[in-house]
mmJSON file of the N, C-alpha and C atoms, coordinates in Angstrom:
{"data_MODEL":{"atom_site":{
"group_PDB":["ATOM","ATOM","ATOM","ATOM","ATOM","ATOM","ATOM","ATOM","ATOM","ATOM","ATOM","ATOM","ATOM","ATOM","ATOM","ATOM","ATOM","ATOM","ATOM","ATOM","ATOM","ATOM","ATOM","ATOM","ATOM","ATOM","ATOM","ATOM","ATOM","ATOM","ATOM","ATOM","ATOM","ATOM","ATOM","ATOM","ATOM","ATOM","ATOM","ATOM","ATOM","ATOM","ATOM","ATOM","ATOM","ATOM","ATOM","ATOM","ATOM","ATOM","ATOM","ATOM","ATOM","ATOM","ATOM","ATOM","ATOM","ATOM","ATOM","ATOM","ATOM","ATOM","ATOM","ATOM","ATOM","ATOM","ATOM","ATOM","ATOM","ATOM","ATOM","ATOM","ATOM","ATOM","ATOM","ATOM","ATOM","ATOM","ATOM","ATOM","ATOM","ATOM","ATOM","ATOM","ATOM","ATOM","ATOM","ATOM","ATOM","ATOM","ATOM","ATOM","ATOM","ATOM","ATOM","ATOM","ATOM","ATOM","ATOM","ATOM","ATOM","ATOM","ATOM","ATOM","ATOM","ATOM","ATOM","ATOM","ATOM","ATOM","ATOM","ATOM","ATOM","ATOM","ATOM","ATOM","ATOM","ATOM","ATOM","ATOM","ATOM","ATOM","ATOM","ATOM","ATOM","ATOM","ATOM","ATOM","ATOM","ATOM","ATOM","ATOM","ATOM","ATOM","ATOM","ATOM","ATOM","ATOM","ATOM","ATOM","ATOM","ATOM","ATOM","ATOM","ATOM","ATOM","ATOM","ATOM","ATOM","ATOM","ATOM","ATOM","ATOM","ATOM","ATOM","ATOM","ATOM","ATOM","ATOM","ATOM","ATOM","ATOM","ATOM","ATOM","ATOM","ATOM","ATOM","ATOM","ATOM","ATOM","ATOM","ATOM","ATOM","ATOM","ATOM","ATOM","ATOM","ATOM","ATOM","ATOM","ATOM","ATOM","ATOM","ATOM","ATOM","ATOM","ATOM","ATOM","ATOM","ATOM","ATOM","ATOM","ATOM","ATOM","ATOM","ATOM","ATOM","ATOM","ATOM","ATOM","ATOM","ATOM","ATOM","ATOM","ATOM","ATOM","ATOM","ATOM","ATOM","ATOM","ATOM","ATOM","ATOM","ATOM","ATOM","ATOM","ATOM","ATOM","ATOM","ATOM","ATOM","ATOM","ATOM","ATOM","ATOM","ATOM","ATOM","ATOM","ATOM","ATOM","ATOM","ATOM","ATOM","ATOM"],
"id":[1,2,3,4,5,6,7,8,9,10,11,12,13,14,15,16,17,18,19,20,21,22,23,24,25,26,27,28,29,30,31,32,33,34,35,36,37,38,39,40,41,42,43,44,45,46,47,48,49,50,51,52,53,54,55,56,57,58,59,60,61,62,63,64,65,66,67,68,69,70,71,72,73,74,75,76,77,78,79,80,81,82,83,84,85,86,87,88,89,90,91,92,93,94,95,96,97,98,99,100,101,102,103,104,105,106,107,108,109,110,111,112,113,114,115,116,117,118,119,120,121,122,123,124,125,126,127,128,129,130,131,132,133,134,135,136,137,138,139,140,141,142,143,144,145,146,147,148,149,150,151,152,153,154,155,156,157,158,159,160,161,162,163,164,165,166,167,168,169,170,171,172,173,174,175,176,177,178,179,180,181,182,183,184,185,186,187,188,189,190,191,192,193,194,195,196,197,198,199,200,201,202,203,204,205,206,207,208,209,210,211,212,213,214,215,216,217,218,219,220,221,222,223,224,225,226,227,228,229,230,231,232,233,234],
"type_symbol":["N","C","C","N","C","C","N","C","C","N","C","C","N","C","C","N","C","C","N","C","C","N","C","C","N","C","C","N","C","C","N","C","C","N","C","C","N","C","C","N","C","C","N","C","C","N","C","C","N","C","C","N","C","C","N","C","C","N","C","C","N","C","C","N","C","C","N","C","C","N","C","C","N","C","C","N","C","C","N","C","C","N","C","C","N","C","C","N","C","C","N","C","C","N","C","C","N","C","C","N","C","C","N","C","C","N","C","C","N","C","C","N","C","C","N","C","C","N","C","C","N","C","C","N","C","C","N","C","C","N","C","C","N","C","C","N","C","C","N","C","C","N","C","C","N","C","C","N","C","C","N","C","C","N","C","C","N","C","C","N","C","C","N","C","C","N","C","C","N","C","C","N","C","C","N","C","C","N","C","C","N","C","C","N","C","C","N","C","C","N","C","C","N","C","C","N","C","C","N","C","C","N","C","C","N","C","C","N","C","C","N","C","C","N","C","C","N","C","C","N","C","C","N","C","C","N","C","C","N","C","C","N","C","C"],
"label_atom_id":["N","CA","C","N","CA","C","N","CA","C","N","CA","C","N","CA","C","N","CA","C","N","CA","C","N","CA","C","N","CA","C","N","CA","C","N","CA","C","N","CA","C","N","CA","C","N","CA","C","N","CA","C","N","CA","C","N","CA","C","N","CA","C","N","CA","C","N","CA","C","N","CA","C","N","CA","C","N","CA","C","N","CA","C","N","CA","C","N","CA","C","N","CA","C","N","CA","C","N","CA","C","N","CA","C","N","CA","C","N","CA","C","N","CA","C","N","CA","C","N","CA","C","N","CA","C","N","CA","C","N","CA","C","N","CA","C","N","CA","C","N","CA","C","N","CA","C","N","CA","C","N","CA","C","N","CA","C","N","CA","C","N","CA","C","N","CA","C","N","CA","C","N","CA","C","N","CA","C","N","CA","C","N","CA","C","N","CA","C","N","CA","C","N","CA","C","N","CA","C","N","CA","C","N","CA","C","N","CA","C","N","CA","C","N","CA","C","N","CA","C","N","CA","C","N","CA","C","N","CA","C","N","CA","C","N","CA","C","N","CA","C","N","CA","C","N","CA","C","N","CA","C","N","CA","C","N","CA","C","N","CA","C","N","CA","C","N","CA","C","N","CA","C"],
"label_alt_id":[null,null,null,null,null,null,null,null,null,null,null,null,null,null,null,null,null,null,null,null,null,null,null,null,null,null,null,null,null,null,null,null,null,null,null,null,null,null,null,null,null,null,null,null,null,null,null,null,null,null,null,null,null,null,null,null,null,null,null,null,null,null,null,null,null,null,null,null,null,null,null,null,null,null,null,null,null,null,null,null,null,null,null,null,null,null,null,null,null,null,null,null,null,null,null,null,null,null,null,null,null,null,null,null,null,null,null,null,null,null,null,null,null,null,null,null,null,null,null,null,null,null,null,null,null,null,null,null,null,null,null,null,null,null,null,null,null,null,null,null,null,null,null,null,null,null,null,null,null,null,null,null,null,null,null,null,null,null,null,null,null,null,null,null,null,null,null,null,null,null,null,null,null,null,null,null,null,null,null,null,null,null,null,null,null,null,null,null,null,null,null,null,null,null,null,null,null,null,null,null,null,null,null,null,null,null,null,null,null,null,null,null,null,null,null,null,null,null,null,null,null,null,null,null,null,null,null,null,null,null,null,null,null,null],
"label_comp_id":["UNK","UNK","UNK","UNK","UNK","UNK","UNK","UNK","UNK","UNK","UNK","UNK","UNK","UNK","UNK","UNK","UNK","UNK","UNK","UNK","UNK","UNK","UNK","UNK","UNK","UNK","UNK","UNK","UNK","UNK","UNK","UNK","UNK","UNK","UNK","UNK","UNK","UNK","UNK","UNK","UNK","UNK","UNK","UNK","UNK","UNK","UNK","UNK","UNK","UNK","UNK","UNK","UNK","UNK","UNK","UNK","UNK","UNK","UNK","UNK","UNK","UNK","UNK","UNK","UNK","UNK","UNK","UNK","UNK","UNK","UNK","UNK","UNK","UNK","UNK","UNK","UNK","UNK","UNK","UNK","UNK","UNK","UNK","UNK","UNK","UNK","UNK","UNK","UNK","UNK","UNK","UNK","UNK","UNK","UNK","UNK","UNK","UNK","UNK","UNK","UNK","UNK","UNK","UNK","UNK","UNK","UNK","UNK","UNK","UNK","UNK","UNK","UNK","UNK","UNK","UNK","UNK","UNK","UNK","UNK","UNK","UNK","UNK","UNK","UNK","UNK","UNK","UNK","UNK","UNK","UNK","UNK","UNK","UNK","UNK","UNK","UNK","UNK","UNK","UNK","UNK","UNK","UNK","UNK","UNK","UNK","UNK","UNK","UNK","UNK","UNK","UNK","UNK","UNK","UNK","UNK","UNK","UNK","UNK","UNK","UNK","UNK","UNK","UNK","UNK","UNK","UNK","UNK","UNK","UNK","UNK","UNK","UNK","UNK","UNK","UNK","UNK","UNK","UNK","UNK","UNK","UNK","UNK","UNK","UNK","UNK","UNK","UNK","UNK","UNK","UNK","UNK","UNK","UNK","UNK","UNK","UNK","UNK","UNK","UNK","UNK","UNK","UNK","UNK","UNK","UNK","UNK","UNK","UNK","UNK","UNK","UNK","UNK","UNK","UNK","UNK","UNK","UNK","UNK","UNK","UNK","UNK","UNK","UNK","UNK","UNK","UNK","UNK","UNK","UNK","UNK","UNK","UNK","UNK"],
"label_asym_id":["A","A","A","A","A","A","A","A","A","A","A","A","A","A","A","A","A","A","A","A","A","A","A","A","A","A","A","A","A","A","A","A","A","A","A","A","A","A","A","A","A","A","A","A","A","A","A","A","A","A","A","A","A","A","A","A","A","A","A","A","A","A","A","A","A","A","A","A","A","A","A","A","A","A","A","A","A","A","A","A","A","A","A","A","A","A","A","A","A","A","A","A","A","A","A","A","A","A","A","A","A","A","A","A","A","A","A","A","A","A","A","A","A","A","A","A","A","A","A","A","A","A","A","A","A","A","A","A","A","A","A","A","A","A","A","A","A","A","A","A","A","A","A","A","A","A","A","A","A","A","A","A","A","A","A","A","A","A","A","A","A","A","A","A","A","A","A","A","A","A","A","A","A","A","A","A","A","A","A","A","A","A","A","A","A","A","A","A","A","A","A","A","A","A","A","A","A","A","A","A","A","A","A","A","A","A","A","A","A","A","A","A","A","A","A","A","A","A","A","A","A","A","A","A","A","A","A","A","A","A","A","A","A","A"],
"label_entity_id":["1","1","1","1","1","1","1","1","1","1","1","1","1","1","1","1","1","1","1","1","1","1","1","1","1","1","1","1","1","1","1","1","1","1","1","1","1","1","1","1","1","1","1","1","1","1","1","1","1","1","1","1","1","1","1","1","1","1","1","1","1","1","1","1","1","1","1","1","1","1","1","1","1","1","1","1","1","1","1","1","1","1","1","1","1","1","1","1","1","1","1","1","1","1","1","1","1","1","1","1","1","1","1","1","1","1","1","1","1","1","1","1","1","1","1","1","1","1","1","1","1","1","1","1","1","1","1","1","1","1","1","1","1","1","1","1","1","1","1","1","1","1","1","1","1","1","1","1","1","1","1","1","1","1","1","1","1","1","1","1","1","1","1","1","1","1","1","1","1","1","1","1","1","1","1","1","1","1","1","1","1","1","1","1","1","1","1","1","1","1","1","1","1","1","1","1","1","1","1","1","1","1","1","1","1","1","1","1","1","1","1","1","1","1","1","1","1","1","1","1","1","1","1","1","1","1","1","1","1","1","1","1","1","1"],
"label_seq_id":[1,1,1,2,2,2,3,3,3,4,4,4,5,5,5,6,6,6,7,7,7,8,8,8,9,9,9,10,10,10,11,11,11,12,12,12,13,13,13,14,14,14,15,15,15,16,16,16,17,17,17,18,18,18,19,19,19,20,20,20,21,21,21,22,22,22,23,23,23,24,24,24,25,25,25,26,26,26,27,27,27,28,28,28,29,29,29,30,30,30,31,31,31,32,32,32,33,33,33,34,34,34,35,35,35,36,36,36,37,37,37,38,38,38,39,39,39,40,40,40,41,41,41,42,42,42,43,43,43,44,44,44,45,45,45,46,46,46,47,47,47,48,48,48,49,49,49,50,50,50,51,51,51,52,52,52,53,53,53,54,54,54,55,55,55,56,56,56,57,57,57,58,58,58,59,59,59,60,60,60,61,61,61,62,62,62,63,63,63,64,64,64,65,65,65,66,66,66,67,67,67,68,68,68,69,69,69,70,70,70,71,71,71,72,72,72,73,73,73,74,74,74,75,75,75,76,76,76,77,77,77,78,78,78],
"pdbx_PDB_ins_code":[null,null,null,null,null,null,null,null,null,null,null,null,null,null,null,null,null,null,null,null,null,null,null,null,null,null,null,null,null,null,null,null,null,null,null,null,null,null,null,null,null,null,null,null,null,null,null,null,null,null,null,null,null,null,null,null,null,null,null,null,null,null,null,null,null,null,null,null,null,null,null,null,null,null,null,null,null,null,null,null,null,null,null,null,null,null,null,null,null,null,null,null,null,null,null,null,null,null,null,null,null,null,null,null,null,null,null,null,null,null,null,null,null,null,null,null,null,null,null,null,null,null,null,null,null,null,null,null,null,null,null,null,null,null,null,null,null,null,null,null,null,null,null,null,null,null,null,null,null,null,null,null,null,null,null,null,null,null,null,null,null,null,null,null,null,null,null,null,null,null,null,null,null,null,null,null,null,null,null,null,null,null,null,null,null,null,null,null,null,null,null,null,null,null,null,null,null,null,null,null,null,null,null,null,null,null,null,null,null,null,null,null,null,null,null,null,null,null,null,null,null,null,null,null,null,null,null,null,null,null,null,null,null,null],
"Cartn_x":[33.055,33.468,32.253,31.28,29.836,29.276,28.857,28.499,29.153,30.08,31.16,30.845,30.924,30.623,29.536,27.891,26.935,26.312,27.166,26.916,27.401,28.71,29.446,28.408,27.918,26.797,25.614,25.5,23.722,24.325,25.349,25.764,25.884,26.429,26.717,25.149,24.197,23.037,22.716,22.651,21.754,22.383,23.538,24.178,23.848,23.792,23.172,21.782,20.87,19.514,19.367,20.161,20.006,20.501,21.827,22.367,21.189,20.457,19.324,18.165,17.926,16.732,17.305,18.032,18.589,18.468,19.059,19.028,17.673,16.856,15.502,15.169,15.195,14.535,14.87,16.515,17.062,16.54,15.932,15.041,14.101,13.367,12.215,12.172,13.235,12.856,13.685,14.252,14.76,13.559,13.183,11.706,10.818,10.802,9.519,9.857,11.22,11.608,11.608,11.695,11.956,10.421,9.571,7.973,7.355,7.444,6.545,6.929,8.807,8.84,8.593,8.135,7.622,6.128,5.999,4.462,3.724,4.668,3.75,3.457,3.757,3.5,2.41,1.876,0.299,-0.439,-1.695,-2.386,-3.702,-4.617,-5.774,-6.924,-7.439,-8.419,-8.956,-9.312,-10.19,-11.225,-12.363,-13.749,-14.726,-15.676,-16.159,-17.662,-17.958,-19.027,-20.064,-21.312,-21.964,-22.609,-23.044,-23.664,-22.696,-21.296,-20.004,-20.197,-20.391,-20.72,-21.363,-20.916,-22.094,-23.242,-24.173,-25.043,-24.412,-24.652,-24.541,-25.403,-25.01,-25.581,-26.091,-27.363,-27.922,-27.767,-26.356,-25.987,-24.317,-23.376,-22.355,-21.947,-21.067,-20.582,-19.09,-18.406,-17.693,-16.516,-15.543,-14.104,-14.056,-14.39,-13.583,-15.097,-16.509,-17.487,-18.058,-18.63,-18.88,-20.709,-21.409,-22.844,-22.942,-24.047,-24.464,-26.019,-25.988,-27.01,-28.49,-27.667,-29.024,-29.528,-28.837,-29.368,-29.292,-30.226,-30.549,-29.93,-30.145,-29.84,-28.423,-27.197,-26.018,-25.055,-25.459,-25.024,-25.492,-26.666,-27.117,-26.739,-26.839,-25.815,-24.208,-23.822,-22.351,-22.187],
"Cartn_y":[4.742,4.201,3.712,3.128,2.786,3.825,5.085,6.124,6.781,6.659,7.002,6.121,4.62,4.082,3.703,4.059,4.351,5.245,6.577,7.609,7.631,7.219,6.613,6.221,5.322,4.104,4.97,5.785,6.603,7.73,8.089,9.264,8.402,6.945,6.578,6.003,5.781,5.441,6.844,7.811,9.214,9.263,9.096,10.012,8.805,7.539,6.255,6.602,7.222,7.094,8.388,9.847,10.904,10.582,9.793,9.5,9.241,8.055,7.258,8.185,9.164,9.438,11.0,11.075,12.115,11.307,9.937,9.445,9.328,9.049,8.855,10.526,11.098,12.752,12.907,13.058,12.591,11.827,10.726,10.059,10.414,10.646,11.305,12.92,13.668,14.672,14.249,13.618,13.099,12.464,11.672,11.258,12.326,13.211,13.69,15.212,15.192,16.152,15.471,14.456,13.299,13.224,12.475,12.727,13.21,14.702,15.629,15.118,14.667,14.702,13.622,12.2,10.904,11.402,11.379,11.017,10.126,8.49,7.34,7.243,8.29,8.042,8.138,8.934,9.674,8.923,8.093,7.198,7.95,7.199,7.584,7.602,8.567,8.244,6.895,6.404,5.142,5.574,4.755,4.809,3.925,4.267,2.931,2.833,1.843,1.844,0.523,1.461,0.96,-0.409,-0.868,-2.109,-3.248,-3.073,-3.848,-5.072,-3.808,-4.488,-5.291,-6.745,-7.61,-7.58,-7.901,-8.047,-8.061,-7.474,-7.813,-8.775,-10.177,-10.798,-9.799,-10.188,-10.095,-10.616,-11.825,-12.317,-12.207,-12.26,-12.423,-13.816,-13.886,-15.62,-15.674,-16.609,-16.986,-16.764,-16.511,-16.326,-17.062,-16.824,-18.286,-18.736,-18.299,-18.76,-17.707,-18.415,-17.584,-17.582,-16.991,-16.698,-17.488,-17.998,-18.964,-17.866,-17.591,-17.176,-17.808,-19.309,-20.231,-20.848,-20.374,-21.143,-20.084,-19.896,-18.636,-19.523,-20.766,-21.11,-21.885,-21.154,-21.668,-21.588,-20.082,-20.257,-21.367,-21.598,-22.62,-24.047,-24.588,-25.679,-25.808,-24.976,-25.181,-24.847],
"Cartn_z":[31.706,30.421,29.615,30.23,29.958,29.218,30.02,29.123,28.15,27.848,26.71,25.366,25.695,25.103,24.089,25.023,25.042,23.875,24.467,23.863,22.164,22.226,20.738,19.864,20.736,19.545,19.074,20.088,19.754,19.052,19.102,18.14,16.476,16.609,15.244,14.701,15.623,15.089,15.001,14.913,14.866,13.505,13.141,11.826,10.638,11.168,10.003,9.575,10.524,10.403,9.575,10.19,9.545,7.845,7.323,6.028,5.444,6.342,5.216,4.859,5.87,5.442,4.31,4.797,3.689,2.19,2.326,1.121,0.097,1.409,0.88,-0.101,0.888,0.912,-0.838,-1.048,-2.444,-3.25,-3.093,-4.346,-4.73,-3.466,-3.802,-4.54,-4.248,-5.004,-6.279,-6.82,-8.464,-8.856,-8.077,-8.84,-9.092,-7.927,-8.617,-9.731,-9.625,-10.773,-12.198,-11.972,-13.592,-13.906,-12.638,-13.132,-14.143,-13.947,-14.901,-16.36,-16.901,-17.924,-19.051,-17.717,-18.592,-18.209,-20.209,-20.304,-20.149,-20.174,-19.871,-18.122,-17.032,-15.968,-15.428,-16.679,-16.658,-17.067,-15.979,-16.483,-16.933,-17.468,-17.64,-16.017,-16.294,-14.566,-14.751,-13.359,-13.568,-13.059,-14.018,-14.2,-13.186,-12.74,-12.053,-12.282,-12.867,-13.648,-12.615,-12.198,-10.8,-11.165,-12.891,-13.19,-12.988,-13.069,-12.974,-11.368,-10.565,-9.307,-8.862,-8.561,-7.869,-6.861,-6.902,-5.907,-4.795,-3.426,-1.863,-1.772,-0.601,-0.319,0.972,1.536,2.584,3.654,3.745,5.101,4.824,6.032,5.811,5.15,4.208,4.119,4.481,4.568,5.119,3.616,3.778,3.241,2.094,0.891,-0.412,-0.721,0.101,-0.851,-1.475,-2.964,-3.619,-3.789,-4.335,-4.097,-5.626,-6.013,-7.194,-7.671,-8.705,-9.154,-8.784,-9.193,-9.696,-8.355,-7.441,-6.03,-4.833,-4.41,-3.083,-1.707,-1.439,-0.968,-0.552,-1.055,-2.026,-0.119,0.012,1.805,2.847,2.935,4.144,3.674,2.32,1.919,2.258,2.047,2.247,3.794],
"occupancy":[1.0,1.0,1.0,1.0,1.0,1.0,1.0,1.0,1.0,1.0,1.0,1.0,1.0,1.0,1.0,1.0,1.0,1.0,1.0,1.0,1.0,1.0,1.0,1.0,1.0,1.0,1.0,1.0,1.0,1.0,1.0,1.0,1.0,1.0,1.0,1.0,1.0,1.0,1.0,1.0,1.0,1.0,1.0,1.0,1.0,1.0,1.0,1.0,1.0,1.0,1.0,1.0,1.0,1.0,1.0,1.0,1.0,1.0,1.0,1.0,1.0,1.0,1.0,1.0,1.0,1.0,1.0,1.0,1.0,1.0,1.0,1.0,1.0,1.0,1.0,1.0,1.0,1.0,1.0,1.0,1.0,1.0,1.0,1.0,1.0,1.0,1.0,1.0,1.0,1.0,1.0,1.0,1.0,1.0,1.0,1.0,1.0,1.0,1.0,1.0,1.0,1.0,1.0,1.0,1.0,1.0,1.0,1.0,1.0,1.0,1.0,1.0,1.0,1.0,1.0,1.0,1.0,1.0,1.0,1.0,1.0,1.0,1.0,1.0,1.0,1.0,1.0,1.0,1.0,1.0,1.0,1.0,1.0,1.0,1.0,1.0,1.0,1.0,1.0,1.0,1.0,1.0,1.0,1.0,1.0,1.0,1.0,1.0,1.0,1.0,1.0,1.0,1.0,1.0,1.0,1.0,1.0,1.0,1.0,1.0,1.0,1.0,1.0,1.0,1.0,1.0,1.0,1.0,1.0,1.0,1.0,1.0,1.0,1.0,1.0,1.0,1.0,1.0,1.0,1.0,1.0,1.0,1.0,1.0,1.0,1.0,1.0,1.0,1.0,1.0,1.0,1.0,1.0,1.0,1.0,1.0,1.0,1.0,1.0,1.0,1.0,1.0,1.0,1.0,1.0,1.0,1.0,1.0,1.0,1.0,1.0,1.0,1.0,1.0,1.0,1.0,1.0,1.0,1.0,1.0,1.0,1.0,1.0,1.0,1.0,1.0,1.0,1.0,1.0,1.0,1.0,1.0,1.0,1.0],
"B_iso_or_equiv":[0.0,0.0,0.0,0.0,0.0,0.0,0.0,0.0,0.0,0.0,0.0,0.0,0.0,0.0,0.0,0.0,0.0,0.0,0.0,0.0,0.0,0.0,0.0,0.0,0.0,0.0,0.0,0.0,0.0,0.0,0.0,0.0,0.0,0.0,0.0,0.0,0.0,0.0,0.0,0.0,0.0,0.0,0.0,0.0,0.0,0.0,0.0,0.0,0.0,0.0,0.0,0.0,0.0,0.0,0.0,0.0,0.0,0.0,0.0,0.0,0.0,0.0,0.0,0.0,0.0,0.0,0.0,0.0,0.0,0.0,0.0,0.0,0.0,0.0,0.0,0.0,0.0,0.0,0.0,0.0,0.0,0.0,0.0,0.0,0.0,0.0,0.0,0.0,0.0,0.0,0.0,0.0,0.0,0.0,0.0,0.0,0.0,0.0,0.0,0.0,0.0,0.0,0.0,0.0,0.0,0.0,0.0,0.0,0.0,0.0,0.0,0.0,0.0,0.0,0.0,0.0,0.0,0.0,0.0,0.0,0.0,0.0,0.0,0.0,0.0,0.0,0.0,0.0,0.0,0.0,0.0,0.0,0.0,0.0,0.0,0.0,0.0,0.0,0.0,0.0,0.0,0.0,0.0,0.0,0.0,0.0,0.0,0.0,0.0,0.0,0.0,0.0,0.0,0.0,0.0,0.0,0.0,0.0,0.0,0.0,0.0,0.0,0.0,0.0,0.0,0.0,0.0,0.0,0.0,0.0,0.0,0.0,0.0,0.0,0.0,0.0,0.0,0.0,0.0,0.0,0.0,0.0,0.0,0.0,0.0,0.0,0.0,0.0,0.0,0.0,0.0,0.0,0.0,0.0,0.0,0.0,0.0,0.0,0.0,0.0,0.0,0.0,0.0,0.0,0.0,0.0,0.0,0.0,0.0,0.0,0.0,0.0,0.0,0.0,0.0,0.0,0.0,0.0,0.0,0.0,0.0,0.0,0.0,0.0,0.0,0.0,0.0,0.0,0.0,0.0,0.0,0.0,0.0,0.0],
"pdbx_formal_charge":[null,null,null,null,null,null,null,null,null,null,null,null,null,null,null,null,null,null,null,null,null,null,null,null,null,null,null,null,null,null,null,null,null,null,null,null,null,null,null,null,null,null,null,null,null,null,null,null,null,null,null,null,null,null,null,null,null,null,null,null,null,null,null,null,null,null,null,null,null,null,null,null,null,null,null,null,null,null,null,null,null,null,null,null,null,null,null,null,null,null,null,null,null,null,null,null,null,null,null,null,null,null,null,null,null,null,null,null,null,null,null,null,null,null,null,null,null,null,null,null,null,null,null,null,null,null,null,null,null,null,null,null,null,null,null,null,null,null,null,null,null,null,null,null,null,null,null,null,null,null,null,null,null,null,null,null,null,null,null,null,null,null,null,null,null,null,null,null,null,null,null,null,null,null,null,null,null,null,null,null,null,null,null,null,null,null,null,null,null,null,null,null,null,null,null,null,null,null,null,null,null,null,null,null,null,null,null,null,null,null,null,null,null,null,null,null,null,null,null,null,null,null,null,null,null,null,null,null,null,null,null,null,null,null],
"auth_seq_id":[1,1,1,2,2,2,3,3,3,4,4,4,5,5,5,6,6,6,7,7,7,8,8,8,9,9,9,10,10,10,11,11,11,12,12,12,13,13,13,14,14,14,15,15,15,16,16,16,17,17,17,18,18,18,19,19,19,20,20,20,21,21,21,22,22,22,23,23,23,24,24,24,25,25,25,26,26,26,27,27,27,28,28,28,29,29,29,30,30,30,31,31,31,32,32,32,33,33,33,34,34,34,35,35,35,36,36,36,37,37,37,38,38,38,39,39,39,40,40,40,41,41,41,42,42,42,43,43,43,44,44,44,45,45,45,46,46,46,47,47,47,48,48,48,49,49,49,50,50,50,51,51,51,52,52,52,53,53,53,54,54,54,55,55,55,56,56,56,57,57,57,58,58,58,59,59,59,60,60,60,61,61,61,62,62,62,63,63,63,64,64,64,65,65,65,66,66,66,67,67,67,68,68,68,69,69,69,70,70,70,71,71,71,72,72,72,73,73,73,74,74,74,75,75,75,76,76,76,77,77,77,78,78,78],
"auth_comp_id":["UNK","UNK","UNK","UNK","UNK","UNK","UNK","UNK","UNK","UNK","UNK","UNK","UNK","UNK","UNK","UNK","UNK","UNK","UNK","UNK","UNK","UNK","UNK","UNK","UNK","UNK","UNK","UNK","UNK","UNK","UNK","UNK","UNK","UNK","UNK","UNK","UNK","UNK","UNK","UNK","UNK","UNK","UNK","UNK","UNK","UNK","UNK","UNK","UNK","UNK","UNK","UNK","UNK","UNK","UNK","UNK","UNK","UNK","UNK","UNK","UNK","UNK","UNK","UNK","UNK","UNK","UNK","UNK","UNK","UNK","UNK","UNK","UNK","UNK","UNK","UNK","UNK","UNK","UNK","UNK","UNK","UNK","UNK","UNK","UNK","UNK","UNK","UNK","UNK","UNK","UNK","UNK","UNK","UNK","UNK","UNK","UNK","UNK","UNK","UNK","UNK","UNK","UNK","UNK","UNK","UNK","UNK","UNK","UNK","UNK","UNK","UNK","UNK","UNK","UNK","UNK","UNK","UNK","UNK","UNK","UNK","UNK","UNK","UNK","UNK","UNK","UNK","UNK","UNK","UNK","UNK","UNK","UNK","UNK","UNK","UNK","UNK","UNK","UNK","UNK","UNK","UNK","UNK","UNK","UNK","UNK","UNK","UNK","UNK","UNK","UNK","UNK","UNK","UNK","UNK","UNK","UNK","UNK","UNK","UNK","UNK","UNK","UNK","UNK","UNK","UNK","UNK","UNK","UNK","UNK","UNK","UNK","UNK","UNK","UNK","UNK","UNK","UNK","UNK","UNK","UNK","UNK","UNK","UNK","UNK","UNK","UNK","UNK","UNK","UNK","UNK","UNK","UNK","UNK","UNK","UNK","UNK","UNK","UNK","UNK","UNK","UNK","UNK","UNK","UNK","UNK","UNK","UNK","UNK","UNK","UNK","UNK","UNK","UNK","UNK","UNK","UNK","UNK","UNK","UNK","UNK","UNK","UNK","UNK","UNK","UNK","UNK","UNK","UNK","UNK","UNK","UNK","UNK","UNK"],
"auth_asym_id":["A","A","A","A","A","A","A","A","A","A","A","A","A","A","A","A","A","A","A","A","A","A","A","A","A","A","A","A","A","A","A","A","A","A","A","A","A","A","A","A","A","A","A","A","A","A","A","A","A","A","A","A","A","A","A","A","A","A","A","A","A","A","A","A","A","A","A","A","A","A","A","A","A","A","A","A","A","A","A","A","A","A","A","A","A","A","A","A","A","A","A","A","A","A","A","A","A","A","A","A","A","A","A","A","A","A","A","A","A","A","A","A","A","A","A","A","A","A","A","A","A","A","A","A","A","A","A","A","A","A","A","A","A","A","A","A","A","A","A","A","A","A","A","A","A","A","A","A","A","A","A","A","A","A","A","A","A","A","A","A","A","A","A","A","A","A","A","A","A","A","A","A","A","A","A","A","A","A","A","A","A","A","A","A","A","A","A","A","A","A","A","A","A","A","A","A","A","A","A","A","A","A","A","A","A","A","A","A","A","A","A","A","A","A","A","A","A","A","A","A","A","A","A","A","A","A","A","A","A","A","A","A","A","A"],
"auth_atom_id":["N","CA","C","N","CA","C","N","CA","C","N","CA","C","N","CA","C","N","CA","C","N","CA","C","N","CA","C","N","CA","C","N","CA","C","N","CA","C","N","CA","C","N","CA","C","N","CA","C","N","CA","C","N","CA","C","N","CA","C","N","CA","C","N","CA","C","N","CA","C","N","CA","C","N","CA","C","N","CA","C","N","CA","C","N","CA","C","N","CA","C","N","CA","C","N","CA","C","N","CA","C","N","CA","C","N","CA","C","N","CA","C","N","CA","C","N","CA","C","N","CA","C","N","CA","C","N","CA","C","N","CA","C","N","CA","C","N","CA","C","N","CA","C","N","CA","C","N","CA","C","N","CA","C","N","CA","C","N","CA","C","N","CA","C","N","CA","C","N","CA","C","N","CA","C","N","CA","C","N","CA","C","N","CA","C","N","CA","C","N","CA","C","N","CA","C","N","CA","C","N","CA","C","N","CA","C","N","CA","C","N","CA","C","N","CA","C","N","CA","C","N","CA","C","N","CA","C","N","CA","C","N","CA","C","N","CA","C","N","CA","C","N","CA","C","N","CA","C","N","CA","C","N","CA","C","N","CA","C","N","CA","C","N","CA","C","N","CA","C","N","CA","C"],
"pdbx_PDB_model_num":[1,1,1,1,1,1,1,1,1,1,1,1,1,1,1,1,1,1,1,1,1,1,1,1,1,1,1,1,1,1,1,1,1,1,1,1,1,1,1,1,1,1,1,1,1,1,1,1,1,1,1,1,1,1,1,1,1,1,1,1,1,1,1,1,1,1,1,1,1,1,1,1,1,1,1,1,1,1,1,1,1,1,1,1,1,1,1,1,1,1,1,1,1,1,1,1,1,1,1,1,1,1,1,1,1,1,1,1,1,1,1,1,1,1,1,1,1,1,1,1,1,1,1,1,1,1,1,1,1,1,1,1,1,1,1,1,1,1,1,1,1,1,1,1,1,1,1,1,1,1,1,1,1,1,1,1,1,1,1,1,1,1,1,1,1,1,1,1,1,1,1,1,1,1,1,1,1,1,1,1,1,1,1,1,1,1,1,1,1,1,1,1,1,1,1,1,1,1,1,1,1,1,1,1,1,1,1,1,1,1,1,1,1,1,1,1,1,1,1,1,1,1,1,1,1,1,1,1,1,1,1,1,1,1]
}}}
């Protein structure tokens, strides 16, 4: 009666899991048929412009501090 039972449940979890992902499978292809026809989905590329970037410090620092221009020594203080 155990395996009867058993079996019930893994048959009703196989056909829940198969629904959902079917469901999924379905969004995803409405999305990506709707996609092509919004133009605002289309962003502009992003640019990355290498002067933007801060200096690397030369030692690791620790989480939440930040490096001070005006002081080299801004790590061994804190």
């Amino acid at each position: 009666m155990f395996a009867v039972f058993a079996a019930e449940q893994q048959y009703h979890h196989d056909t829940r899991t198969r629904e959902n992902e079917r469901r999924i499978l379905a969004s995803i292809r409405e999305r990506s048929a709707v996609a092509p026809l919004r133009l605002d989905a289309v962003s502009a590329p992003r640019t990355t412009d290498a002067t933007v970037r801060t200096a690397r410090a030369a030692w690791p620092r620790p989480i939440g501090l930040h490096v001070h221009e005006d002081s080299a020594t801004a790590c061994a203080a804190a």
